[in-house]
C-alpha positions in Angstrom: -128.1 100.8 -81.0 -125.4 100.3 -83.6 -124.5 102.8 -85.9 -125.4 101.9 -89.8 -122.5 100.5 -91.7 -121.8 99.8 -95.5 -120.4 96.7 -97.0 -119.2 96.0 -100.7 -118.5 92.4 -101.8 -118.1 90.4 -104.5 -121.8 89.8 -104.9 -123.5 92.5 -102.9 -122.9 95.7 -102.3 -125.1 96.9 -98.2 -125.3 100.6 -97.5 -126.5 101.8 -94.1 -127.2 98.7 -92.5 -127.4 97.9 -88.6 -127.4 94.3 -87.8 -129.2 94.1 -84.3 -129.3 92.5 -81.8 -125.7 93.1 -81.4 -123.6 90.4 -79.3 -123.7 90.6 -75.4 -120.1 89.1 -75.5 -117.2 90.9 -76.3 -115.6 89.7 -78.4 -118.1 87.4 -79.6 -117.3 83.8 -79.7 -116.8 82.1 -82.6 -118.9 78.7 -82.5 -118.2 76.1 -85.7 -121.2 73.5 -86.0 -118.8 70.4 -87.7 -119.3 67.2 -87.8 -116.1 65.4 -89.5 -116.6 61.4 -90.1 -113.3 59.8 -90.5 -115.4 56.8 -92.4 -116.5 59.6 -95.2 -113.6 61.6 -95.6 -110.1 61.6 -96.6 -107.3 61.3 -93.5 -106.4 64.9 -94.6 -109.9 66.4 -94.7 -111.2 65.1 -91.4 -107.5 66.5 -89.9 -108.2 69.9 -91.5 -111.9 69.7 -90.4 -110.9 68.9 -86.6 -107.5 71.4 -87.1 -110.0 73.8 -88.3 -112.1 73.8 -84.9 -109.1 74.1 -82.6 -107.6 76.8 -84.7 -110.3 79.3 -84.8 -113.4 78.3 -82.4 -114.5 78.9 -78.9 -116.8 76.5 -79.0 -117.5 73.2 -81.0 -121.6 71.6 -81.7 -121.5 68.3 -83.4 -124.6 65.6 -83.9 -125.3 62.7 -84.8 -122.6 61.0 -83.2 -121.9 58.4 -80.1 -120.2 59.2 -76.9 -117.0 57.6 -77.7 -116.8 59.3 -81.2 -117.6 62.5 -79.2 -114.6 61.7 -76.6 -112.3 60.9 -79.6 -113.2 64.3 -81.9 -113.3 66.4 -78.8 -110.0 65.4 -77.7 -108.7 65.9 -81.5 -109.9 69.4 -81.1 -108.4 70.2 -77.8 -105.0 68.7 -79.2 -105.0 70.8 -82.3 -105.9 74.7 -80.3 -103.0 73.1 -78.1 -100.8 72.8 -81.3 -102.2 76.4 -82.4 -100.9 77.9 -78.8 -104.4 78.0 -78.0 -106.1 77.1 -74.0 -107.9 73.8 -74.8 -110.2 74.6 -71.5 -111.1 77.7 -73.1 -112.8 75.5 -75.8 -116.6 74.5 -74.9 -118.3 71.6 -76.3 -121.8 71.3 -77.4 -123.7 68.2 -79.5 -127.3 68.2 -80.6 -129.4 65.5 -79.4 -132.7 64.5 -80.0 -134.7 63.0 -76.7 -138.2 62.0 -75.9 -138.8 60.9 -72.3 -141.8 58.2 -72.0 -142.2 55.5 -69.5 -142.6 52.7 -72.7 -139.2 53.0 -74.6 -141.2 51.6 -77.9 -143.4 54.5 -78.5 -140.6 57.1 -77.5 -139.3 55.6 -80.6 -141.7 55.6 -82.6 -142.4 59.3 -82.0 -139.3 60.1 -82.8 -139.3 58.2 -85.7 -142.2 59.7 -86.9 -141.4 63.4 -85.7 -138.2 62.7 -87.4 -139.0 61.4 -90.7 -141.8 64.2 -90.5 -139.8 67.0 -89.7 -136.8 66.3 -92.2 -139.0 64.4 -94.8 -136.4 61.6 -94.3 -136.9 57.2 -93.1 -135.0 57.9 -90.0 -133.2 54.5 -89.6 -132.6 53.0 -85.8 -129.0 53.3 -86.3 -129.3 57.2 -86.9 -131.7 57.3 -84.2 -129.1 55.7 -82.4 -126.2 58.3 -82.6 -128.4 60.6 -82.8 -130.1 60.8 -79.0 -131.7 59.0 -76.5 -135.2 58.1 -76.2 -137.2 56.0 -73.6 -138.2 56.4 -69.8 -135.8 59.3 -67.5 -133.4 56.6 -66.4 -132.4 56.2 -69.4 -132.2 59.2 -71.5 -130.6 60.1 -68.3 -128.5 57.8 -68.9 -126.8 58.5 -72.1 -126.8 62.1 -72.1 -124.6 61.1 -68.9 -122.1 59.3 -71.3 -121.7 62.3 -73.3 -121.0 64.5 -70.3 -118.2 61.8 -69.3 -117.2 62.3 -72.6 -116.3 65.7 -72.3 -119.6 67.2 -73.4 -120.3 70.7 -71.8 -123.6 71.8 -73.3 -126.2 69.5 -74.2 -128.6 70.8 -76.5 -132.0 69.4 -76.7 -134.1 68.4 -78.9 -137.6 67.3 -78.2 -138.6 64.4 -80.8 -142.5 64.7 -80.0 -145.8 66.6 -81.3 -146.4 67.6 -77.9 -143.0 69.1 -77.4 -144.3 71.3 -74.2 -145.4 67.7 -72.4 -141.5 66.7 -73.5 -140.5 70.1 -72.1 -142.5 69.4 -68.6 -141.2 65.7 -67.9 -137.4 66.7 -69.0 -137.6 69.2 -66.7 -139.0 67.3 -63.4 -136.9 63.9 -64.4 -134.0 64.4 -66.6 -132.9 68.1 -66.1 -132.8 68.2 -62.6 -130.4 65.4 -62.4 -128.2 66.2 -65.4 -127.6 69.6 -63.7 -126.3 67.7 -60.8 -126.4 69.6 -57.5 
């Protein structure tokens, strides 16, 4: 265990507190969950957004966002931790992805779309869906998480787009997982 601390800030002042569980790492990495779209910001605030990543992090999660845009931001970051005098392989790479593996690609879809615009109260549009995962029989889903991890993504994080997410768990585990893992 940790010993208590104290902390006084601007709008809260902590006495004796012990934040637990304390990080296995040491020191602990420094993850930054950005997502900069060159189409909705500035030149300078997507630079400072990407700069910001390979300045500081260990490790970048994005979403919602295709392989090539992936490939494109990924390399930005590794560029700018270069620039910073930092190791670009140092840096790991992580993107959110929703997937739902069913034989019939149509009603993978439409569970997602209606786990989707259920869970974030939201009309999930096929465009989003789109960028945002992969959805359909193994080969497939397969398929595109594939593109990501040519795209430089290290760690795939999954998202199961179904009510039954433990039948999602069970068939990406014997058809997609295996074979994403490689050998």
């Amino acid at each position: 265990m940790g010993r208590p601390d104290a902390y006084v800030g601007r709008f809260v002042d902590l006495d004796g507190i012990d934040l637990l569980p304390k990080p296995v790492q040491d020191p602990c990495p420094i993850w930054i969950a950005s997502n900069p779209d060159p189409d909705r910001l500035s030149p300078e605030r997507f630079a400072a957004a990407v700069d910001r990543v390979g300045r500081l992090a260990d490790g970048w999660q994005s979403t919602v966002i295709t392989p090539p845009e992936f490939a494109d931001r990924w390399a930005r970051v590794r560029e700018s931790a270069l620039r910073h005098g930092r190791d670009p392989e140092a840096l790991t790479s992580s993107v959110h992805l929703m997937i739902n593996v069913n034989d019939d690609e149509q009603a993978a879809r439409a569970e997602t779309r209606e786990f989707l615009d259920t869970y974030y109260a939201m009309r999930v549009t096929d465009e989003l869906m789109d960028r945002w995962g992969a959805f359909g029989p193994a080969e497939k889903v397969l398929g595109r998480l594939t593109e990501y991890v040519d795209a430089g993504l290290d760690l795939p994080i999954l998202r199961f787009t179904s009510f039954d997410q433990t039948g999602q768990l069970d068939r990406a585990a014997e058809l997609v997982l295996p074979e994403l893992a490689g050998p």
